[in-house]
N, C-alpha and C positions, 0 to 999 in steps of 0.2 A: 254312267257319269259319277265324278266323287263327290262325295258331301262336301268336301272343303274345297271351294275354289277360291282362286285368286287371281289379283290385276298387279300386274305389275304398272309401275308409275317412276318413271327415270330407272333411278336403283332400289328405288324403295319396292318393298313385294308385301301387298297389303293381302292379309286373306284370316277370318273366311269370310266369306261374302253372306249377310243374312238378306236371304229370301223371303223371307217372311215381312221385314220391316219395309215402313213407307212413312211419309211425311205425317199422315193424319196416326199411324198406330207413336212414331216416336213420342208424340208428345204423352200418349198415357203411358208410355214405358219410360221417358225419364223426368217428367213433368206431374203428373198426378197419377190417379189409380186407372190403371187401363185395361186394357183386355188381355196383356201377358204381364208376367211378376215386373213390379217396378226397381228399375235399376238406383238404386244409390250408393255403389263405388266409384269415387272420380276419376280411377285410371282405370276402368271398363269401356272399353269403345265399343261401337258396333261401325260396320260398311256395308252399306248399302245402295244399288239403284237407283234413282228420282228419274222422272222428266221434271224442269224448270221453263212455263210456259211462261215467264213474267216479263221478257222481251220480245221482240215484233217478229222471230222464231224459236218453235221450242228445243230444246238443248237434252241430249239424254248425260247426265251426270251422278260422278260419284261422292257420297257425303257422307263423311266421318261425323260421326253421333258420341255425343256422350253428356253426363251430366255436365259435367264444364263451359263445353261448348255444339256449335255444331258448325263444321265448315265444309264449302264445297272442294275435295279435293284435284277434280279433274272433271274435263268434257269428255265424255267419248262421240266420234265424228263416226255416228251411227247413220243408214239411211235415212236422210231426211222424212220422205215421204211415209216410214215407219212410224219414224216419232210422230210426224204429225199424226197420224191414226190414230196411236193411241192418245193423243189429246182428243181425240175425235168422241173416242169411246168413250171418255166419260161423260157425255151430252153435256147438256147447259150446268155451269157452276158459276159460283159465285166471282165477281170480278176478284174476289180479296183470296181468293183460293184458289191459287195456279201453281201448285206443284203435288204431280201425280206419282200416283203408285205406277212401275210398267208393267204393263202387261202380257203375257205368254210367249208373245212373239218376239219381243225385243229382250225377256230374258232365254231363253233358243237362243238369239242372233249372238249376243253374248258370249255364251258359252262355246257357239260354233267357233267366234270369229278374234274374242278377245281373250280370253282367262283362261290360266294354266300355264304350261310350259309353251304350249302349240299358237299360242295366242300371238295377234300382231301387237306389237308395244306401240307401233307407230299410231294404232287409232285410238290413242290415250294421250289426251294434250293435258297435263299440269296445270292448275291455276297457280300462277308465280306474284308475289308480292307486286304490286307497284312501287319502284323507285322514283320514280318522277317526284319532284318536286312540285306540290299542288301551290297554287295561286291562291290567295288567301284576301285579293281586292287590294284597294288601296290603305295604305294608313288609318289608322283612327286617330281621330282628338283625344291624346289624354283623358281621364277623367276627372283628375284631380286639379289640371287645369281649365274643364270645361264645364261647369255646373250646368244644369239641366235647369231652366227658366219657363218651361212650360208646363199644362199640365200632369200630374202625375196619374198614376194605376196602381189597383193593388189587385192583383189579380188572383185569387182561390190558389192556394198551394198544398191544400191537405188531401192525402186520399181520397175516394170517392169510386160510389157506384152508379154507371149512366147507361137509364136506357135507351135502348133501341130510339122511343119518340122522343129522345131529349135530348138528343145530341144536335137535332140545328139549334133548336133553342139554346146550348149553351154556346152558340157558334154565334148565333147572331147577333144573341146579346151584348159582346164584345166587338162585333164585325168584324170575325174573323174569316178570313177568306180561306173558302174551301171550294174546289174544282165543283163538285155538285150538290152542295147543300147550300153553300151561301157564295157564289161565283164572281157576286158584285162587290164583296165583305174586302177590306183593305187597313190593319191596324199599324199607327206609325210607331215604328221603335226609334230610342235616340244612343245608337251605338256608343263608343267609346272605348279606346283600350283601357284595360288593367295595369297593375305594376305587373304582372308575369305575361309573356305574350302568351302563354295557354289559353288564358280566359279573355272575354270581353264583358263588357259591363253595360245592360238598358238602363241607362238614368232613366227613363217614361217607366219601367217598371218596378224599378231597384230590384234587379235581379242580374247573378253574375253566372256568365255560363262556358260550361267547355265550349272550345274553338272547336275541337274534332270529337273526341269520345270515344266509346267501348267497341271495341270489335261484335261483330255477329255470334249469337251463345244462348244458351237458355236463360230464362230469367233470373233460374239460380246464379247463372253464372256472371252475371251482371250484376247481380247484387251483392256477390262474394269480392267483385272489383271496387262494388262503390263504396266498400267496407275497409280493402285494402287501400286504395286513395286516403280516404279519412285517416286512416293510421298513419300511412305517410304524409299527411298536412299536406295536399294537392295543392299548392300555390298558397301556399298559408295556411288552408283551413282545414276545418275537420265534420262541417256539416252539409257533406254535399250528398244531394239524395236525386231522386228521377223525379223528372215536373208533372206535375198535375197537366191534367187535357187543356187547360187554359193555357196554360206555361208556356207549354210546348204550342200552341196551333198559333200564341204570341209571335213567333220568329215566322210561320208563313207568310211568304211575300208573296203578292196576286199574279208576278211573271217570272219562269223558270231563267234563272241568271246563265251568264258564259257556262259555268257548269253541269249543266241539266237540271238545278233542282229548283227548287221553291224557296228561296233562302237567302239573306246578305252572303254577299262574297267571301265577306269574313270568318264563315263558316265553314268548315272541310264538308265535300262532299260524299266523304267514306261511310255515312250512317246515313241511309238514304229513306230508312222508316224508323223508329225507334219507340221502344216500349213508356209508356207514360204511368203514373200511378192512378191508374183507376180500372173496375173491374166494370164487367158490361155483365145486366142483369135482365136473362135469367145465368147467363153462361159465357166463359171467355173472357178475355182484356182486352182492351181498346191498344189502340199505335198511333205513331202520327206518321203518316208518309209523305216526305218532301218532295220526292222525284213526281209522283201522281194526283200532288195536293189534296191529300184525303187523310181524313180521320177515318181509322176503319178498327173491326175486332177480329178477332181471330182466336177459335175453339182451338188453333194449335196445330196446322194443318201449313205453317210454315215453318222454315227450319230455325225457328228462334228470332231476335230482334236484335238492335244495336241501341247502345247506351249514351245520351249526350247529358250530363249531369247539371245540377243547379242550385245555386245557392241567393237567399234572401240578403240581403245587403241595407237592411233598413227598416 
């Protein structure tokens, strides 16, 4: 077999393929200090194998890595009852940790059946943008003609480190509604647009926040966007940062809306867990996940987070 293989993907011929890499080594190879030399050139990719077990089948795919980013670039329509297996074999894991390394068999099947010259292209499906136009709910009331008459919040927006036993507590103490820490928690936002339709604006919080947000990436890379935004004055401004665990668990609504998430309508559904500014101690950062209604951490064992930014307003 040769060292250098490759997948072909439409016309695109991605190769070589690292064998080595998986969801939980990426993150010490472009994220901190890991078990092989850590990468910080931004036009260094690696390709690598996952299964993605985080829908109601696992999926074996390919994921271009890099410090930038990280994105899924294809399925391959492997034997199902293979992939299953290997989820099989990792025994019990954490619900927040569902994307595996493959294992022996499915990289064999691979190389028997996909990569190289010899390979079928056909059992390589492309992930292709969505064009559709997303729904984005009804209109909001201005703001500037809708003042906000009730009570206010000032909700925590500095860094922070929370642990393990303190995150119902910071959940309940707000009521904020979480699928299983606080299930009954329900906090009322009072929407309203902005002057830019990008943003909207919680008069109950004074807080303005993207409609949609950052693509999926490493943290660096998220933070190198929320950098260039500022520079560009994103809808005027220039101090828009990642919300605090309050902020953000702020926008959970207690029933998944028309599109699948936990969220006003007003919200794009493309950032369906996103990175928050706080670190979880002893190890890891916390996220907030809309589709699953969960505040959760993660040592880095998924392929990055997505970004929905926030700015104080008062």
């Amino acid at each position: 077999m040769g060292i250098f293989h490759k997948v072909i993907i439409g016309d695109q011929v991605i190769s070589p393929i690292d064998w080595e890499m998986n969801p939980d080594m990426s993150f010490g190879t472009f994220e901190s200090w890991g078990g092989r030399e850590r990468v910080r050139n931004n036009e260094e990719y690696v390709y690598y194998f996952f299964v993605d077990n985080w829908g109601d089948e696992p999926k074996l795919c390919l994921m271009e890595r890099a410090v930038k980013h990280a994105r899924v670039m294809a399925e391959i329509k492997a034997p199902p009852e293979m992939v299953r297996q290997c989820v099989t074999d990792q025994g019990q894991s954490s619900i927040f940790e569902k994307s595996y390394a493959i294992n022996e068999q499915i990289k064999e099947w691979l190389i028997a059946n996909v990569l190289d010259e010899k390979g079928d292209s056909g059992l390589v499906v492309p992930r292709v943008e969505k064009i559709l136009k997303e729904d984005m709910g009804p209109l909001l009331p201005p703001a500037a003609k809708h003042p906000f008459s009730g009570e206010t919040v000032r909700l925590p927006g500095e860094p922070s480190v929370i642990n393990d036993d303190e995150i119902a507590g910071v959940l309940k103490k707000w009521n904020f509604f979480e699928a299983e820490l606080n299930p009954s928690g329900s906090f009322a936002n009072a929407f309203a647009a902005g002057d830019n339709p990008e943003v909207v604006i919680d008069r109950r919080t004074s807080l303005m926040w993207q409609r949609d947000g950052i693509d999926i990436g490493s943290l660096r890379y998220v933070q190198k966007n929320i950098e260039e935004l500022n520079r560009q004055k994103f809808a005027g401004f220039t101090d828009w940062r990642l919300p605090s665990m309050e902020e953000a668990m702020s926008l959970m609504e207690p029933l998944k809306n028309t599109k699948g998430v936990f969220l006003h309508p007003c919200f794009s559904k493309e950032q369906p867990f996103i990175f928050v500014a706080a670190q979880r101690k002893p190890g890891g950062c916390w996220f907030v996940d809309y589709k699953q209604g969960r505040a959760f951490w993660s040592s880095g064992t998924i392929p990055g987070g997505f970004g929905r930014l926030v700015r104080s307003i008062g």
